[in-house]
N, C-alpha and C positions, 0 to 999 in steps of 0.2 A: 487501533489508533496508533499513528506512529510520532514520535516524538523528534524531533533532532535539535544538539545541545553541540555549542561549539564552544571551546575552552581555551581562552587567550592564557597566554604564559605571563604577558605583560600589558596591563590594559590598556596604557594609552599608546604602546607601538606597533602600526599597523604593520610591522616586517616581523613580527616576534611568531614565533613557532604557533598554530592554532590544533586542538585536536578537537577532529569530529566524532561525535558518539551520535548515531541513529541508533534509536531502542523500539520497539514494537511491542506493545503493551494489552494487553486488556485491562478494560477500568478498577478491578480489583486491584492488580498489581501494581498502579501507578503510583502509589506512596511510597510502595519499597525499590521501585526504579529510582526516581526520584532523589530520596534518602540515598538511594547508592551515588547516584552523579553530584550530590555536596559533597559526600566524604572525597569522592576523586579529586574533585575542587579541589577542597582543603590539602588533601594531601600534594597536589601537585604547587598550590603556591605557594605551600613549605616549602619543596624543594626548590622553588624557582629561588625563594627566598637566601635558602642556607647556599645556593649555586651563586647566586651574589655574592654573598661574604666571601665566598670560597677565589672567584675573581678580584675581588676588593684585597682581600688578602694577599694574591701572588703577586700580585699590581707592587705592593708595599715589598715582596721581598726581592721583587726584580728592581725596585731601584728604590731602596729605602730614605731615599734622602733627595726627593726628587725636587725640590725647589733647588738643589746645589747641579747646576750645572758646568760642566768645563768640555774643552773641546781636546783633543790628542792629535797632533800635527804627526 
């Protein structure tokens, strides 16, 4: 039995990075496929998570004062 599990980075943007995982299974095995492709989940939209902040973060150190604008002639 073959399975395939596509894994958005970001749910609702259809240009956000996707990863494909095709598994091949027999019926035994498919709880612990399965089990294995949540943790990946999980683990991936931590990271997509902590990659956010991580953006959000430099955003704020490249222009810490960003509603103060001026121009330099």
């Amino acid at each position: 039995m073959d399975r395939e599990f596509w894994l958005n980075a970001r749910e609702d943007d259809p240009s956000a990075p996707k990863i494909r995982i095709k598994i091949n299974y027999d019926q035994d095995e498919m709880q612990k496929y399965f089990n294995e492709v949540e943790i990946w989940d999980n683990e991936i939209r931590q990271d997509v998570g902590l990659l956010t902040q991580v953006r959000a973060f430099i955003v704020q150190l490249r222009n810490p004062f960003g509603f103060l604008r001026y121009d330099i002639d």
